[in-house]
C-alpha positions as CSV (number, residue, x, y, z in Angstrom):
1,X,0.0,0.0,0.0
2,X,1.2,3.5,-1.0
3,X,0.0,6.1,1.9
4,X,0.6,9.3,-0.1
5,X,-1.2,12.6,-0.4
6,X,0.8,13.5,-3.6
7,X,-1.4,12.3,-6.3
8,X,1.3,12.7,-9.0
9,X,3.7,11.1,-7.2
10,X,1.6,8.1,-5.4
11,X,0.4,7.3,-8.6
12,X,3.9,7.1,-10.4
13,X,5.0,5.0,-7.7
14,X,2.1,2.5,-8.4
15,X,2.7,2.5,-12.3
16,X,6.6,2.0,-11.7
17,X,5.8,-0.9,-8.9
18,X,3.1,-2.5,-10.8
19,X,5.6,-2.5,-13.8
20,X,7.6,-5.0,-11.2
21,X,4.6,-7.2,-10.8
22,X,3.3,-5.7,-7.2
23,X,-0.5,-5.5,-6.9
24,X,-0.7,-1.4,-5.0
25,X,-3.2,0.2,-3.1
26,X,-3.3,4.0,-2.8
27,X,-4.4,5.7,0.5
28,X,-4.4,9.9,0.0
29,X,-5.4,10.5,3.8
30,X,-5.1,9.4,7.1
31,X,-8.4,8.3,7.8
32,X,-8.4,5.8,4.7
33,X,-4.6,5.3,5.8
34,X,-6.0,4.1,8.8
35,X,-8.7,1.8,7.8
36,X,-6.6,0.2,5.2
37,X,-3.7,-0.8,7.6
38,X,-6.0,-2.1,10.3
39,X,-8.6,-4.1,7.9
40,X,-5.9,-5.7,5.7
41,X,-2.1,-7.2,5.4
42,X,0.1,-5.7,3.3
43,X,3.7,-7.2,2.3
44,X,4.8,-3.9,2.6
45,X,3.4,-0.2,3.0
46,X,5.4,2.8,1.9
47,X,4.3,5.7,4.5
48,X,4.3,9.0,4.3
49,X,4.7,11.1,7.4
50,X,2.7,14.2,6.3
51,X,-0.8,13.3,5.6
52,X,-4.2,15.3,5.4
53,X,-6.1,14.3,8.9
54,X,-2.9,12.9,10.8
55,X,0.7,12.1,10.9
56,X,1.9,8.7,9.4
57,X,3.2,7.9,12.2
58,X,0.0,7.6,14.4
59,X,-0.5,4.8,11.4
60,X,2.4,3.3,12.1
61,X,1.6,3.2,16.4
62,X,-1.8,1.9,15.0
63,X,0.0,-0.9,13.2
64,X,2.1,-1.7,16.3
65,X,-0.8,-1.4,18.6
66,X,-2.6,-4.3,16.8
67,X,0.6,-6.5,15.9
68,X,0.3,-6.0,12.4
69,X,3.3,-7.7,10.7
70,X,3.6,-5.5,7.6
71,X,6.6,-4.0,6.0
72,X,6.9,-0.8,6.6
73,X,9.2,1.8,4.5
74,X,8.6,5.5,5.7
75,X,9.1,7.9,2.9
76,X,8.8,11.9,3.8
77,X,10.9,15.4,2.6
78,X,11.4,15.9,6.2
79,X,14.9,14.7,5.9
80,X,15.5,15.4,9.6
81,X,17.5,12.5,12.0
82,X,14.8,13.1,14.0
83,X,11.6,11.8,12.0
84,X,13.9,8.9,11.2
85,X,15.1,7.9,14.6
86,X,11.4,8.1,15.7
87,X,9.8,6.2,12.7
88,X,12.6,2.8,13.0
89,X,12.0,3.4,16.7
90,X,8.3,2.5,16.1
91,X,8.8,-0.3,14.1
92,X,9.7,1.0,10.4
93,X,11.8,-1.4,8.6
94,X,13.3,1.5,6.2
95,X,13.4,5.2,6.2
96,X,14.1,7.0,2.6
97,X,14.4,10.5,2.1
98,X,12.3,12.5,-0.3
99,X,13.6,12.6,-3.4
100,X,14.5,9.7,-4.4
101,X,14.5,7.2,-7.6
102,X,11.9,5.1,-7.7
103,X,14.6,1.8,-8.6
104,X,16.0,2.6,-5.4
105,X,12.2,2.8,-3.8
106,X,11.7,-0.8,-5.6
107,X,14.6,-2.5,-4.5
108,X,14.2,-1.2,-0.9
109,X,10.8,-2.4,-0.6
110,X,11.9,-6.0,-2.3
111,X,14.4,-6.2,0.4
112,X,11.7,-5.4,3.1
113,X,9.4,-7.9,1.9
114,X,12.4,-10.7,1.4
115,X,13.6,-10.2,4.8
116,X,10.2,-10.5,6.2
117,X,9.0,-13.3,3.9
118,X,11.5,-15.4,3.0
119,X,14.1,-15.0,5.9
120,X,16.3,-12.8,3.7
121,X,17.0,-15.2,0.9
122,X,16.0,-14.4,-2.8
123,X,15.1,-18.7,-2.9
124,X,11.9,-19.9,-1.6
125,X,11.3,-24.2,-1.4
126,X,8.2,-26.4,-0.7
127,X,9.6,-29.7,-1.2
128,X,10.4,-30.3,-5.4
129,X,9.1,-26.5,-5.9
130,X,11.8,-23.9,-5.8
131,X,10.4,-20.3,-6.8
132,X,13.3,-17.2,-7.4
133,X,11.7,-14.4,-6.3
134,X,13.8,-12.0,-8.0
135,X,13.8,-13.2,-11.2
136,X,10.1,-14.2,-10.8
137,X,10.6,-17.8,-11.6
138,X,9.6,-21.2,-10.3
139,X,10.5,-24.4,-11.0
140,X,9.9,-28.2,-10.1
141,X,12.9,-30.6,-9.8
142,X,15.2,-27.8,-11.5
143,X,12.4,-27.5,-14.4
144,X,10.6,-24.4,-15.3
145,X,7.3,-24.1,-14.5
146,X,5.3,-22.0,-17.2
147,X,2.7,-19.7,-15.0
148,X,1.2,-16.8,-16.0
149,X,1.9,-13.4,-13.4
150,X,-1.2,-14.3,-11.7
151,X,-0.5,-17.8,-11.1
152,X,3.4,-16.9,-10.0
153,X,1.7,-14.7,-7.6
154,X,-0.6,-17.0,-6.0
155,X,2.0,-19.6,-6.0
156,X,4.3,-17.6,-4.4
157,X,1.5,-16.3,-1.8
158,X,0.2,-20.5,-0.8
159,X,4.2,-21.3,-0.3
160,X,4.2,-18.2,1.9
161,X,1.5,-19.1,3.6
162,X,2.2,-22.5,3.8
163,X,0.1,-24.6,6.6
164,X,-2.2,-21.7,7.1
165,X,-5.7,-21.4,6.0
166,X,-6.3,-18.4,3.8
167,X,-9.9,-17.3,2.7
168,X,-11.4,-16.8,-0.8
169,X,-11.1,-13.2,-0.2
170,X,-7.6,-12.6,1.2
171,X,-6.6,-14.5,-2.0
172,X,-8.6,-12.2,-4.0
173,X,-7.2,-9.5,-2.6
174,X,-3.7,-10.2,-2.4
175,X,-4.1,-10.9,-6.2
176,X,-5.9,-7.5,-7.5
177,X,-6.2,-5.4,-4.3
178,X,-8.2,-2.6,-5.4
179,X,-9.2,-3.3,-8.7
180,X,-10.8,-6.4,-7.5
181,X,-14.3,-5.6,-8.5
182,X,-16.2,-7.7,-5.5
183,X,-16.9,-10.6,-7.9
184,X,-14.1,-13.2,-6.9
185,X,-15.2,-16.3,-9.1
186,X,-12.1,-15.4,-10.7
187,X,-10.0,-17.0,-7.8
188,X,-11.4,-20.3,-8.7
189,X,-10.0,-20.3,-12.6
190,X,-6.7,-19.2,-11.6
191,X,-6.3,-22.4,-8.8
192,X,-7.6,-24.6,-10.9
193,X,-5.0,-23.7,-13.2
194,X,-2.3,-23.7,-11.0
195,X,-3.2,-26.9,-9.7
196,X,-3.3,-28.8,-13.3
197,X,0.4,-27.5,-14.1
198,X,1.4,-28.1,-10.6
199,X,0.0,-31.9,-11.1
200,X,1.6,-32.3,-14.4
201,X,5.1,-31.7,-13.1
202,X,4.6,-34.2,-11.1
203,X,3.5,-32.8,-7.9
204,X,1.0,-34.1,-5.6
205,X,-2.0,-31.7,-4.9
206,X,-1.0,-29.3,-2.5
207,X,-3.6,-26.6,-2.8
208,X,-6.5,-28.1,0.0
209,X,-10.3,-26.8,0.0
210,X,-11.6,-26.3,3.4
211,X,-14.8,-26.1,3.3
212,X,-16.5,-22.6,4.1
213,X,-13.2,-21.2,4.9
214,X,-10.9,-21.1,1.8
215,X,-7.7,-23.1,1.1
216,X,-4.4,-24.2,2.5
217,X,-1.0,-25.1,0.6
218,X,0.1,-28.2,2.9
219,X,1.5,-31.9,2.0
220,X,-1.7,-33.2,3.9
């Protein structure tokens, strides 16, 4: 989620991040700051410290307060040692300076989420599946596995998630976020499909349905 009041330059971060395959949310004030980081997880949010209604950092106590595990990058022009050493103080993962490029936004967020995700290593394993996060690949028994960006995603997401029951909905947002449109029948094409090339490498089925709940990724 990028918490931004800047419309130019929240919406330039989205286009440059979505060209890297993130799904991105856009929060413009502190009151939809707010109810975005308390109603849903986020891999990582880029805060901003000045914000219409509030500070960014009453987002980030909010986060804290609640034991929300999300990423949490603080950008802000107030470049001063002080708004830094409070925001890592609070629990901010990162702190970058207004202005920046937004490579160096992208990779700092990717290393956020890979140090929070996948214990800091680029390689993530479920048994014969091996998925390279940076180069947005995965494979079975050293063999490329031919996914669409979708599919990558939600592969990626289930080994994440591995053991843990995750609902229709989290799925659907974690794949569209706020262009889902509140249909989610989608979800159910884009398993299926993962499941068949999954099955024809020579896997097992991993993805579980449990009933009224969702799905887990688990060996049994």
């Amino acid at each position: 989620m990028i918490i931004e009041d800047e419309k130019a330059l929240s919406e330039s971060i989205a286009a440059y991040l979505k060209g890297e395959d993130y799904v991105c949310e856009i929060a413009a004030d502190f009151k939809t700051a707010l109810y975005k980081a308390e109603s849903f997880d986020y891999d990582c949010i880029i805060l901003d410290i000045t914000l219409p209604g509030g500070s960014g950092l009453d987002v980030l106590k909010a986060l804290k307060a609640d034991n929300k595990m999300d990423g949490v990058l603080i950008i802000s022009a107030k470049n001063s040692i002080e708004d830094k050493v409070t925001g890592l103080k609070l629990g901010a993962d990162d702190y970058l300076p207004k202005p920046f490029h937004l490579s160096e936004l992208s990779a700092r967020v990717a290393a956020i989420i890979r140090r929070r995700n996948f214990s800091g290593s680029n390689i993530l394993k479920f048994n014969t599946i091996e998925l390279d996060t940076l180069a947005k690949l995965a494979t079975v028994d050293g063999r490329a596995l031919e996914l669409t960006k979708k599919e990558y995603v939600l592969l990626l997401y289930f080994i994440s998630n591995k053991g843990r029951v995750i609902s229709k909905n989290a799925i659907a947002e974690h794949l569209w976020g706020d262009e889902m449109d509140g249909n989610i029948d989608f979800i159910y094409t884009h398993i299926k499909n993962l499941r068949r090339k999954l099955h024809d490498a020579g896997n097992v089925d991993y993805i579980k349905s449990v009933y009224g709940m969702g799905y887990k990724f688990a060996d049994s």
